[in-house]
N, C-alpha and C positions, 0 to 999 in steps of 0.2 A: 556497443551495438548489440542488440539479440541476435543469438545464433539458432539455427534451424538445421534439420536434417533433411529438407526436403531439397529442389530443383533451384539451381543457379536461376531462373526465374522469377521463384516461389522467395529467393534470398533478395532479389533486388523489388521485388513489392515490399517486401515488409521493411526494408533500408528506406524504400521509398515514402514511407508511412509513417515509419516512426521515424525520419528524419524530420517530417513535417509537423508530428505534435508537437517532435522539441523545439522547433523552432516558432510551431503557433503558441506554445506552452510560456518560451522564451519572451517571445511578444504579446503577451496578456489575450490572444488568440481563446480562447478554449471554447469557442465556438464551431471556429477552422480546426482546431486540434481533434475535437466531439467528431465533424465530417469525415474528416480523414478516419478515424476509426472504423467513424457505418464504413464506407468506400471499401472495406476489407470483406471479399465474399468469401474465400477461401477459410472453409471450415477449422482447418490445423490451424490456420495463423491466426483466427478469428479469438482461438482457446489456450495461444500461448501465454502462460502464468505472465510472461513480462506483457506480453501486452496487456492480458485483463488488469496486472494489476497498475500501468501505466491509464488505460478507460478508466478503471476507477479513481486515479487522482483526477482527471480530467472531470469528471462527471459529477463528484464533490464539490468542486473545486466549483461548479455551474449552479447548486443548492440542491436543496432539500427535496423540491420536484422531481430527482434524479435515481430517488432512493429505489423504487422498484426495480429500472433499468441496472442499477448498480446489483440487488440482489440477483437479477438474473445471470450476470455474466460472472457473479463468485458462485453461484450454488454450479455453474455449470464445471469449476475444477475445484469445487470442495473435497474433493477427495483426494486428491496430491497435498503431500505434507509440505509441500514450498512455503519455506517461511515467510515468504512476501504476500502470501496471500492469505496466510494467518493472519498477519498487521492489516493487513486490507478489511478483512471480516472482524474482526475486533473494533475496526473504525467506525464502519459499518455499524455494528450494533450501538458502540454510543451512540453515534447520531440517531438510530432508531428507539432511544431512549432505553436500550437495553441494557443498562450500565453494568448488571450484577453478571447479565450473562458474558458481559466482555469482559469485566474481570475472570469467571471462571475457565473464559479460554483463554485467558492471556498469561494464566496463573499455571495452566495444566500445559502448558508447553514449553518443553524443555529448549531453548535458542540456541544455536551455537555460538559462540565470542565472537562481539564483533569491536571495532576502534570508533570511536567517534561518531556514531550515527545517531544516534538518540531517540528513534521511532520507536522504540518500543519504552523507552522512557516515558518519552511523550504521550503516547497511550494511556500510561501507566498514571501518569501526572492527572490527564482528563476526566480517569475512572476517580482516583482519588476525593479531585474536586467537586466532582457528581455524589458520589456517596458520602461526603465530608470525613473521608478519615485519612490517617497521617500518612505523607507521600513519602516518610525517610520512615524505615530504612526501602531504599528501592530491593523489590525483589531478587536475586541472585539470577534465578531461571531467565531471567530477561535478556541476559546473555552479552548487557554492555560494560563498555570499563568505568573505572569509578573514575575516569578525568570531567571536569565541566565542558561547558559546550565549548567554552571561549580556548579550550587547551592545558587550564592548568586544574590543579589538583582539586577534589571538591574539599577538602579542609577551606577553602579561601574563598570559597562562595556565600 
């Protein structure tokens, strides 16, 4: 669940809100999921990194129609180094046919380690396939482990 420093209030809208993407998200909703997001007035909660970057899965996830709205609500916390909204903007750019630029920002950011996630692989996989060149070896900076998606070693992929 997102955490907030504002008002026991201010904490039960956004439980409220984002329980309900996940659950319109869950049931193929991303219509109801998309509402529920406008339905947020409150400015703080409107620009928290998890929700921008939970709006921008939703809003992908709706097409390509989306892509303005989707630039609006990343340039509005491009400037916090959250790594989530790195991957969100590097997405962003592929689909905006910007493949070179989202390799150079997916390349110039140093990730922390993470286990089994693969988003920044998968980015990495996208860019590859866009530019035709070779997706092994995966960059280092990308920050994931070397197991396959399925759990075991990539030797056996």
């Amino acid at each position: 669940m997102v955490r907030s420093r504002k008002t026991q209030g201010g904490q039960q809208l956004l439980n409220k809100n984002y329980q309900y993407k996940i659950d319109g998200k869950l049931k193929g909703d991303m219509n109801g999921a998309r509402q529920s997001f406008e339905s947020i007035t409150e400015k703080w909660l409107q620009i928290h990194p998890q929700v921008v970057v939970e709006r921008d899965k939703v809003l992908r996830n709706l097409g390509m129609q989306t892509i303005p709205e989707r630039e609006q609500w990343l340039s509005k916390v491009a400037a916090l180094k959250d790594e989530w909204i790195i991957e969100r903007s590097v997405q962003l750019l592929i689909d905006k046919g910007e493949v070179q630029k989202a390799k150079d920002v997916l390349l110039s950011t140093y990730f922390q380690k993470v286990h089994q996630t693969y988003a920044r692989t998968g980015l990495w996989k996208q860019i590859t396939e866009k530019l035709n060149i070779p997706f092994i070896p995966i960059p280092a900076q990308l920050g994931e482990d070397r197991l396959a998606n399925f759990g075991a070693y990539r030797e056996y992929e």
